[in-house]
N, C-alpha and C positions, 0 to 999 in steps of 0.2 A: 414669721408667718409661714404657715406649711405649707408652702405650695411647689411643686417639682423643679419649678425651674431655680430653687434655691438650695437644692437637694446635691446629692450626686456630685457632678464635677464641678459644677459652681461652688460648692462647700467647701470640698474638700482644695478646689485652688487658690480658697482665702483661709484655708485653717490658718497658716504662720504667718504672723505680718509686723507690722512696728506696733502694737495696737497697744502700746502704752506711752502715751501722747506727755503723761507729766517727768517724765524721766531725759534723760538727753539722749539714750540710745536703747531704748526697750525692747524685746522681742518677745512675744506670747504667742498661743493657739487661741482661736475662737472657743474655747471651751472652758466652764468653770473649776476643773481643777488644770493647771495647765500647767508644761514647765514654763518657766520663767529665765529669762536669758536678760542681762543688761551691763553698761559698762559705766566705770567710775574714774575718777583718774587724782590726782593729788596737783591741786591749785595754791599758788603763792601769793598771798597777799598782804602787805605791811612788814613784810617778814615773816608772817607765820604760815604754817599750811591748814590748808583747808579741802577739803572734802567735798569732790564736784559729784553728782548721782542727780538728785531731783532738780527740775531746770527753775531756778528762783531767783531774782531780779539782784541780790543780796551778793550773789556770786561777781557780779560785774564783768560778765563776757563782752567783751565789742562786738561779737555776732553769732547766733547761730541757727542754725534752720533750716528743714531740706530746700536743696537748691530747686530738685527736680523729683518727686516720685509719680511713680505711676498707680498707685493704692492697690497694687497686687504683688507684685514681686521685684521691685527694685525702685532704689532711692540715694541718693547721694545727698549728704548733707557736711557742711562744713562748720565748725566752733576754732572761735578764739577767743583764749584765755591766757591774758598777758601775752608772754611771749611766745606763747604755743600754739601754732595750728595744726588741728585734729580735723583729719577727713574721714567720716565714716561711709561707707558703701553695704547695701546690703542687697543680698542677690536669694532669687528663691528657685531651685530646679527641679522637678522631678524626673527620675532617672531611672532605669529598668532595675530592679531591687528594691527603690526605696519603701521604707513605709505609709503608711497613710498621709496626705498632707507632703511628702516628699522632704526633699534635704534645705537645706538655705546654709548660708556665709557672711561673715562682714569681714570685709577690708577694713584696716585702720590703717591710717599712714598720718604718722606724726611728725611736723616739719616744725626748725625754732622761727621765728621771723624774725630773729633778730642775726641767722647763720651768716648773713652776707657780710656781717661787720666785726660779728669776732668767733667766727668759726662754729663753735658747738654751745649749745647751750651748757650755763657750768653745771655739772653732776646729772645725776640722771631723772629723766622724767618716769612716773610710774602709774601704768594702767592699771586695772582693776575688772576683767572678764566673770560675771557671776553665772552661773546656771542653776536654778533653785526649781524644786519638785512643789507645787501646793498640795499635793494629795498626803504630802510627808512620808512619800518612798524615798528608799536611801540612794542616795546616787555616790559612787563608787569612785575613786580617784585611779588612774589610769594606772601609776607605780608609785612610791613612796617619795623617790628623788626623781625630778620630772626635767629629762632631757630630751627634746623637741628636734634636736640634731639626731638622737637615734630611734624615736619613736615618737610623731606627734600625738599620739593618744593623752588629751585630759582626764576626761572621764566617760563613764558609760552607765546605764542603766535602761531600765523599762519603764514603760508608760502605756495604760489599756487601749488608748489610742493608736498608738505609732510602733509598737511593737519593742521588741532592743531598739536603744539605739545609740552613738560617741559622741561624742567632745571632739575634732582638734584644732591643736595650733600647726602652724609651718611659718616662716620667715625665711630669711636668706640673711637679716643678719644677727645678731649675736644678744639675744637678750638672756637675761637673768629673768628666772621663774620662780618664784614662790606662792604659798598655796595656804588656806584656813578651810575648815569644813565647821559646819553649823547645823544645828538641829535647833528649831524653832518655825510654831505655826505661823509666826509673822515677818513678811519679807519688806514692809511698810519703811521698819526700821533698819535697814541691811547696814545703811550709809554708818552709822551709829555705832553697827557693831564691829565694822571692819577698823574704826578709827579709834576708838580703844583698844583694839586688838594691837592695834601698830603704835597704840603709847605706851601700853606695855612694854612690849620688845624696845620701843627709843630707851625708854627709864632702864630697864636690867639691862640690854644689850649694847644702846647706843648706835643701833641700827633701824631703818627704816623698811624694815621688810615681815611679811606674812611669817609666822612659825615655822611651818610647814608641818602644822597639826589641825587633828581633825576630830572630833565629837563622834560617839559612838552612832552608828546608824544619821550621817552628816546628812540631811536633806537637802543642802548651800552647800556647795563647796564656789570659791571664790580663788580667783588665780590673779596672782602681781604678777605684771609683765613690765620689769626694769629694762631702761637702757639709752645709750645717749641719741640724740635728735642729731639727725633726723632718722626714721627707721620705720617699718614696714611689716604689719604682721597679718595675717588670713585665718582668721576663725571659722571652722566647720563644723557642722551639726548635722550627721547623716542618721536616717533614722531604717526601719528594717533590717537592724544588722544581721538578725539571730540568723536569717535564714540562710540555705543553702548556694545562692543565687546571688549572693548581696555584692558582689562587686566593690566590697570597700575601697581598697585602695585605689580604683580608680578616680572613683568617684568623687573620693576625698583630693584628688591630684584635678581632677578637671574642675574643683570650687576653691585651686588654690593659684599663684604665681603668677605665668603670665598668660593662661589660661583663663583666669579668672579676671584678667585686667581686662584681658581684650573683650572677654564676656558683658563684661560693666559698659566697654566702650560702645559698644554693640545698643544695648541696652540705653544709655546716654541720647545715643544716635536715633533711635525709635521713639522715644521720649519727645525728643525737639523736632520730630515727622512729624506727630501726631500730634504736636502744640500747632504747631504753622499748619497744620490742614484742619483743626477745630477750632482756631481762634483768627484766625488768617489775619492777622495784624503787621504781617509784611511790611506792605505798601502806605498802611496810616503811620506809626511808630518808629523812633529809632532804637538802638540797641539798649541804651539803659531802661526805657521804657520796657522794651523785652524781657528784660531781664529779672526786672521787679515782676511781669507777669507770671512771671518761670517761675520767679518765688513763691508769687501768690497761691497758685494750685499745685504747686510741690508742698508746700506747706500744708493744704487745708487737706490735700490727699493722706501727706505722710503724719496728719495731727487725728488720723481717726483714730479710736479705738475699741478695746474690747474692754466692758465689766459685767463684772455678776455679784448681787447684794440684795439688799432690802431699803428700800425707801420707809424713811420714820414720819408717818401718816398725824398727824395732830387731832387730839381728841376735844372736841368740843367741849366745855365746861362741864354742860349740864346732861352730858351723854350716860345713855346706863351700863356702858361698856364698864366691867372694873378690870382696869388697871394699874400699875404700880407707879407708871411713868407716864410723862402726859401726851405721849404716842404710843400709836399702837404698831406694829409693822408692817408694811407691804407684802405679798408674796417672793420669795426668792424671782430675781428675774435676769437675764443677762438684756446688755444692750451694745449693738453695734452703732456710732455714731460720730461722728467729728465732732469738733471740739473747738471753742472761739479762741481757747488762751492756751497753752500749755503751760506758764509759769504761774495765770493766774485762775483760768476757768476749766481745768483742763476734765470736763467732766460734760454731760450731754444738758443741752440748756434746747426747752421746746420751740421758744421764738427765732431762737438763733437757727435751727437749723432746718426752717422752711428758706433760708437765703443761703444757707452751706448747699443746699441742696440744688437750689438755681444756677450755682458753678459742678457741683459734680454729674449733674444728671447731663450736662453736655459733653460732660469727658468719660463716663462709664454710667448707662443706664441701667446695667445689672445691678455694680453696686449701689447708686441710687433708690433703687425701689427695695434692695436689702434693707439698708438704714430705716427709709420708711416704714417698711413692714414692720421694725422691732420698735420702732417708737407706739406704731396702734397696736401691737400686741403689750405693750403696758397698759391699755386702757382699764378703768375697771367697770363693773357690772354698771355704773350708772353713766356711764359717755365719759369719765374725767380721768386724763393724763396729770400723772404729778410734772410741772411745771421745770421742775430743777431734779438732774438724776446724778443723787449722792451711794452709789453702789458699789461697797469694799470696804477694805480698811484702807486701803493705799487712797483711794477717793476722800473719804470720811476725813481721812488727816490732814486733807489740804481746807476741810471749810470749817469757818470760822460758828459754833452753837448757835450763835443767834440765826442763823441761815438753815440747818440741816432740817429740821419740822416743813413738812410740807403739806400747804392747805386744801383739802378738797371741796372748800367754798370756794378757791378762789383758778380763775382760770390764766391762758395766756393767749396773744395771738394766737390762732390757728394760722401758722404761715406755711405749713403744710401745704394749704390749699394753691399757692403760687405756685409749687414745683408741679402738681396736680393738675394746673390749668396749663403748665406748656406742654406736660403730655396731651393733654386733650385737643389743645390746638396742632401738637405736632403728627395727632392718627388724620385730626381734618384736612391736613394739609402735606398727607402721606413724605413725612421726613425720616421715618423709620422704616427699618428692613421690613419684610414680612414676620420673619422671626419677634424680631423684636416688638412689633405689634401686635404679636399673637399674645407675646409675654405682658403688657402690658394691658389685654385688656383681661386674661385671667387675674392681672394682679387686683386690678377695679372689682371684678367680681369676688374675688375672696376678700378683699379690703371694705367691700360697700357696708356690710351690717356697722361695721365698726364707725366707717365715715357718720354711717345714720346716726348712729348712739352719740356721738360726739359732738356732730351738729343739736341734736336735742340737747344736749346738757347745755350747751352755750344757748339756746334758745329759750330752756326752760328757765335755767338759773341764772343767765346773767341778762336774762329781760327789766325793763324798768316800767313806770308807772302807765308812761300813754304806749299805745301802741307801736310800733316799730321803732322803738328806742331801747336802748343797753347801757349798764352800765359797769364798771368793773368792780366787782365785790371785792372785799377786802381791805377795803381802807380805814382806818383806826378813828372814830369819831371821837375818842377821848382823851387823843394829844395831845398833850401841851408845852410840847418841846420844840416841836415842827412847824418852822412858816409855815409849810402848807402840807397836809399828809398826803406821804407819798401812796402812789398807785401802784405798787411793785408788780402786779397781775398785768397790768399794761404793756409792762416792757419799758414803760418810759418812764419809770422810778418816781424824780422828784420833779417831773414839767408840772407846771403849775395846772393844778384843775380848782374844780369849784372851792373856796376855803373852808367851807363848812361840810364836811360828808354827810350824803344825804339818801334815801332811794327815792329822790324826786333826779336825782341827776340824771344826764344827759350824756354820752361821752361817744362825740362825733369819730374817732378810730374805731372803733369797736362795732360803732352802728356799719362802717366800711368793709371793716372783718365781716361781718355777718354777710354782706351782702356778695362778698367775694365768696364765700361757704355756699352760699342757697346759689348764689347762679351755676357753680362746680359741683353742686349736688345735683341741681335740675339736669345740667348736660350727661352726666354721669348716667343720671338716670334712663336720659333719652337714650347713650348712648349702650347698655344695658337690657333697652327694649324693659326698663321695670313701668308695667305701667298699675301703677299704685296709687292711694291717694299719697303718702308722701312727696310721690313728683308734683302730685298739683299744687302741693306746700308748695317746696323749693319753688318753684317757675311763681306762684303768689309771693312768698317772701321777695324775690328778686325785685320780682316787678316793683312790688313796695317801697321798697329799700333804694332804687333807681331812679323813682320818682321824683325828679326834678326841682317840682315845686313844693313836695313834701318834706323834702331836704329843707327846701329854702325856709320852709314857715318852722322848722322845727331848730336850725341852727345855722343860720345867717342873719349877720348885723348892718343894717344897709349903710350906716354912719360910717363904718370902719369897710364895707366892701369884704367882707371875711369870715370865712366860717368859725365856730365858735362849740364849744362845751354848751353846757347850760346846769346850773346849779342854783344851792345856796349860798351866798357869794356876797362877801366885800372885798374890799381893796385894802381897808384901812384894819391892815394887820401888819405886825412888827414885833421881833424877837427884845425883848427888854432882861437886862441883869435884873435878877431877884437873889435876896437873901434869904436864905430859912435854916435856921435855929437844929442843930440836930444835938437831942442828948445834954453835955455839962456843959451848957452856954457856949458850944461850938459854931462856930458860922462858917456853912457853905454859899457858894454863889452858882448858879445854874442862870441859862439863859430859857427865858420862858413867854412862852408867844401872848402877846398884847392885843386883844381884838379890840379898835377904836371906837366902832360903828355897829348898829345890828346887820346881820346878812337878809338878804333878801333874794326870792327865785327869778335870776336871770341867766344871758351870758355871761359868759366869764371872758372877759375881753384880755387873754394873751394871744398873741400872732405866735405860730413858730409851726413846729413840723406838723402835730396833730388836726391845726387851721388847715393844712393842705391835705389831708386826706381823700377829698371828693375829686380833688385836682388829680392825689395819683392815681383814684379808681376810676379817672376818667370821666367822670359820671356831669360833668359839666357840659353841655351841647358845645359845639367847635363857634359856632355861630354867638353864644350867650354873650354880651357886656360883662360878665360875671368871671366869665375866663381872661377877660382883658385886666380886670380888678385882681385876680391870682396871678398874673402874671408881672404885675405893678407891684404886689408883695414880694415878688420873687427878686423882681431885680434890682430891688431901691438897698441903696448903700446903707440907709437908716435902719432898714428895717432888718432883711433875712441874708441881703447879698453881701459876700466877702471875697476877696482874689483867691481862696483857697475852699472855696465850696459854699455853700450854706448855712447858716447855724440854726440851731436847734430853738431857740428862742430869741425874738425880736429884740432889739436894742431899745426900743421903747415899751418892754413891758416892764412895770414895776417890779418884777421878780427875775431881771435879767442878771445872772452872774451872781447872785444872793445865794447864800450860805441857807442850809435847810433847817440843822441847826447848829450846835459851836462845834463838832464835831463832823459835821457831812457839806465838804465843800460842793459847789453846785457840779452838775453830772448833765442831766439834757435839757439846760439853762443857758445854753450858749454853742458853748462847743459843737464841732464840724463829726455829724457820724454819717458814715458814709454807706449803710443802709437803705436809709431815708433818701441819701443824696443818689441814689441810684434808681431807687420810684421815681422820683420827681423829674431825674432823667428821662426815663422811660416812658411820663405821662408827656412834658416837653417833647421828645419824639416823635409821641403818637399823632399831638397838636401840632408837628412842623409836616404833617403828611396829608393830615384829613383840613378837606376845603373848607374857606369860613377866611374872617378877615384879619384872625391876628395871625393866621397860619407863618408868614415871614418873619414874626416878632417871635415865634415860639420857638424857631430854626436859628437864630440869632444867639437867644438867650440861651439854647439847647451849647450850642459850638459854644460858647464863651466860657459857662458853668464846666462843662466837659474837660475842657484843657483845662481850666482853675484848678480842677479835680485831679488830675494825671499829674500833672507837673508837681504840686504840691507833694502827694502822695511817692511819688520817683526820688522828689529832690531829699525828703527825709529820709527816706530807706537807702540811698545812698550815702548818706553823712550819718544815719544811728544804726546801719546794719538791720533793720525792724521795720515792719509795720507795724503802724499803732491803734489802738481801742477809740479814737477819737480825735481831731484835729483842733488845737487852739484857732482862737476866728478871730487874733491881731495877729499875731507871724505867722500863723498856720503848722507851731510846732507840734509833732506829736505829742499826746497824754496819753494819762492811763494806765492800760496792762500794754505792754510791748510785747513782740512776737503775738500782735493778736490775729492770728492770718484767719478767725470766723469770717464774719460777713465784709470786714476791710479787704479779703480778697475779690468781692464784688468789681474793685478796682479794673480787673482784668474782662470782666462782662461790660465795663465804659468801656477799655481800651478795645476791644471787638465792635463796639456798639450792637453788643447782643442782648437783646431788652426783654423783659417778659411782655408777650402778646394775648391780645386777650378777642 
């Protein structure tokens, strides 16, 4: 978004950062042709070596993940693999000479863990330092035979940005260096090219080392950094060489040794100030509980990134666009953003990062309204954000075809609007500087056309038949593979909704979403001074949407005491083996869904997270019997309660823990996500504060769920090194993607009990 306060020095103090989130130690610029900096190292497993670069489940680390960053210029993260612990450090300075964007460093310090029992690790461990140009200028190797005892110099080159700029190493102790240069527009596959490079040399030489050759005009040059564990090396990247002024060698001395340690420690020390003065979890938590929090937003910090690409848009059947392929492309776009996985999501996901944003907007407001501005500058002419951001090569090859098409029928949460309603509560309730208030409310005002647009698209297009009902487009009416077709626009994939997709549905999240959209649009407005008819929409929407008893006639079941969907809907469906005939009397078996019964328009009677939605939007009076009946779902052992949080589907729905189909084990059918479990927290809260008679019973259930939550959450990240994408709901083991520090860093917003207010 163009607006000043993103200009200037705020730009340029995020040009360099980690901002390649799927790699183990990536370093880029915010800018689409960038260099590229990253590190690789040679992993043993079964006996053979293996090739560590992109962070993937496959590799089998027992840990890794920044401990602590601060999503600007420094981050400490630690990896183990087998016997090795690898400490990386990465530090960002600007210095009198440097060039644009300034200099940065990584520490590596490589320790065996197994030195204490038989000294050295046997033979030598080997890094792998890349710095690669994407514009495909030549970057230059420093000398031919590269000794670091009398000249740290790597390499050097230019770049339109940053001006000249070098390469170096320094150590203190004794490594072995070898070197490959590469020329190729893709850096996607580096890991690929360096590990044939070094079969070659095993096969003729019988050695595991780089050439020390290099491809005409190398745009990669790549540096082996042999030697025995444990040992200590400082990589430096000073950029403004060319000029007159440039101060190299100091520079490069004060981003190396023990200048640069104490620098880190310094840095370390600011890090954990500014955790205990923004989460003040002192006095509640003990130290492991800290520690996981540390991780939490060291993680979601140092998991942002940078890309730039094209979104591949899906062309409607009967469209008169001609095309050759059955998408068409998006605009080149770049995107700043966090990221929920790095091994497995490591790419910008819409729903997820209205809740990335509810932890970072309290640790850096600047960078938070960044991220947000570049997610609404994706929008396009009609209000609709693509859903999923697939942008790059390096992106594109972590997802699987059937995923990359992105629909512009179909929408996602607008959970944007969360992070946008604690700014608004935080100008009411003056928690921001002057500064920073000023900054936020130009950002509202450059942002609002776009808020409008986007509110219209979900109002226009994902409206349903009666009035003030929604419902989520996209669901496949001609399955027959699937219990139930999933809702992938939701967010909540395979939770059971109506069985039959219909536009008579009904879909009680969605109607919530909207209602959180019009009342953040109405205040916006007021607070805007827009006096238009659009505010008397929104303040009309809201109203609508908050209506009590319009809620209740629309999707509340008094039988069951619980909110509900509403659909065309049976029960009596079930995945059946079938046989069919393919070709020369061939038989295959597929599993294929069974409808018993005709459907008919009702509720759709599953309990589980989407039933509470009116509970986390609050929208229940404190006073209603109706809050006493959500609060009975919440805490009944049968139903949604577990010693390690909540789960996502009742133990007495028919579709509990049920396969979607023989290939899609159940996802938000059970299992504990801790998004969800952080609303419901919040709405709990709100009800253990505002008068009414189950106020004591909400303040009960709020303490009990809370610790279930923490504990759980602590006790697996200390025994898997990870936080995980979702919590089993009989041990409360982690699932899923691991290192998911997206929205399971929420964890750290329980451990504060800092809640979204409304």
């Amino acid at each position: 978004m163009d607006l000043p306060q993103f200009q200037g020095e705020h730009k340029e103090s995020l040009y360099w950062g980690t901002y390649r989130p799927h790699v183990y130690l990536g370093i880029r610029a915010r800018t689409p042709r960038s260099l590229v900096a990253g590190l690789m190292w040679i992993g043993v497993k079964d006996g053979r070596y293996f090739m560590r670069h992109v962070c993937q489940d496959s590799d089998e680390l027992s840990t890794y993940g920044w401990t602590s960053h601060n999503g600007r210029d420094y981050g400490h993260q630690v990896l183990v693999d087998q016997d090795m612990r690898l400490a990386t450090s990465f530090l960002k300075s600007k210095a009198s000479g440097s060039g644009y964007g300034g200099d940065w460093a990584v520490q590596i310090d490589l320790q065996s863990e197994k030195s204490s029992r038989n000294d050295k690790m046997q033979g030598n461990a080997h890094l792998f330092f890349y710095l690669a140009d994407e514009s495909g200028n030549a970057v230059s190797l420093g000398r031919d035979i590269i000794d670091i005892v009398e000249d740290s110099l790597l390499a050097s080159g230019s770049q339109l940005d940053i001006g000249d700029w070098q390469l170096h190493l320094k150590s203190m102790d004794n490594l072995e260096i070898h070197y490959s240069g590469f020329k190729t527009p893709h850096i996607h596959n580096l890991s690929d090219l360096v590990q044939q490079t070094l079969g070659v040399q095993a096969r003729m030489f019988g050695r595991l080392h780089l050439p020390d050759t290099q491809d005409d005009s190398s745009n990669i040059l790549v540096f082996q950094i042999s030697a025995k564990a444990p040992f200590k090396a400082d990589i430096v990247f000073v950029s403004g060489t060319g000029t007159k002024n440039s101060r190299i060698e100091e520079r490069v001395s004060r981003l190396t040794g023990t200048l640069l340690t104490s620098r880190l420690k310094e840095k370390q020390r600011e890090f954990d100030t500014k955790f205990d003065r923004y989460f003040n979890m002192a006095e509640k938590l003990d130290y492991e509980s800290m520690t996981v929090g540390k991780a939490a937003i060291g993680n979601l910090l140092g998991g942002i990134g940078y890309f730039y690409g094209q979104s591949r848009i899906s062309v409607p059947r009967d469209s008169k666009l001609k095309t050759h392929e059955n998408f068409i492309s998006y605009w080149p776009a770049e995107l700043y953003t966090a990221v929920p996985s790095r091994p497995f999501f490591p790419r910008g996901f819409l729903w997820d990062e209205g809740f990335h944003q509810l932890l970072i907007c309290r640790w850096d407001i600047h960078i938070s309204l960044d991220i947000i501005g570049h997610w609404l500058d994706l929008m396009n002419i009609d209000g609709w954000i693509p859903r999923e951001q697939i942008l790059g090569a390096e992106a594109l090859s972590k997802v699987p075809e059937e995923f990359v098409l992105q629909h512009p029928t179909n929408g996602n949460p607008p959970t944007l609007f969360l992070v946008l309603r604690e700014l608004l509560y935080g100008l009411k309730k003056n928690k921001f500087t002057a500064t920073e208030s000023h900054e936020i409310f130009s950002f509202l005002e450059r942002a609002f056309v776009r808020l409008e647009a986007w509110f219209q698209w979900f109002n226009s297009t994902q409206s349903g038949k009666e009035m003030g009902s929604y419902f989520w487009h996209g669901r496949d009416d001609t399955s027959i593979c699937e219990l139930n077709p999933k809702t992938l626009s939701s967010g909540f994939d395979d939770y059971p909704r109506a069985s039959h997709p219909s536009e008579e549905e009904r879909h009680l999240d969605l109607r919530c979403w909207m209602l959180l959209a019009a009342d953040c649009m109405h205040s916006i407005s007021e607070l805007l001074e827009k006096d238009n008819k659009p505010r008397e929409v929104y303040g009309s929407t809201a109203k609508l949407l908050s209506d009590f008893e319009f809620l209740n006639q629309m999707h509340f079941d008094h039988a069951y005491g619980a909110y509900f969907d509403f659909g065309n809907h049976t029960e009596k469906v079930r995945l059946s083996w079938t046989e069919t005939m393919i070709g020369n009397n061939h038989a295959t078996r597929e599993l294929v869904r069974e409808v018993l019964e005709k459907p008919d328009l009702r509720l759709v009677p599953h309990i589980g997270y989407v039933s509470l939605f009116p509970f986390m939007g609050k929208i229940i009076p404190a006073g209603s019997w109706i809050l006493d009946k959500q609060l009975d779902l919440i805490s009944n052992q049968s139903i949604l309660w577990t010693d390690y949080g909540l789960r996502s589907l009742a133990k007495t729905s028919s579709m509990y823990m049920k396969r979607n189909t023989e290939h899609d084990p159940p996802y938000w059918r059970g299992p504990i996500w801790m998004n969800m479990n952080y609303m419901i927290l919040s709405a709990l809260h709100h009800y253990s504060k505002e008068e009414g008679p189950y106020k004591d019973r909400a303040k009960k259930i709020y303490d009990d769920l809370r610790s279930h939550l923490i504990r759980n959450v602590v006790r697996n990240y200390h025994q898997t090194g990870f936080l995980w994408e979702q919590y089993d709901q009989k041990k409360g083991k982690g699932k899923g993607a691991r290192l998911f520090t997206g929205w399971t860093s929420l964890v750290l917003l329980i451990m504060a009990e800092a809640y979204s207010e409304s």
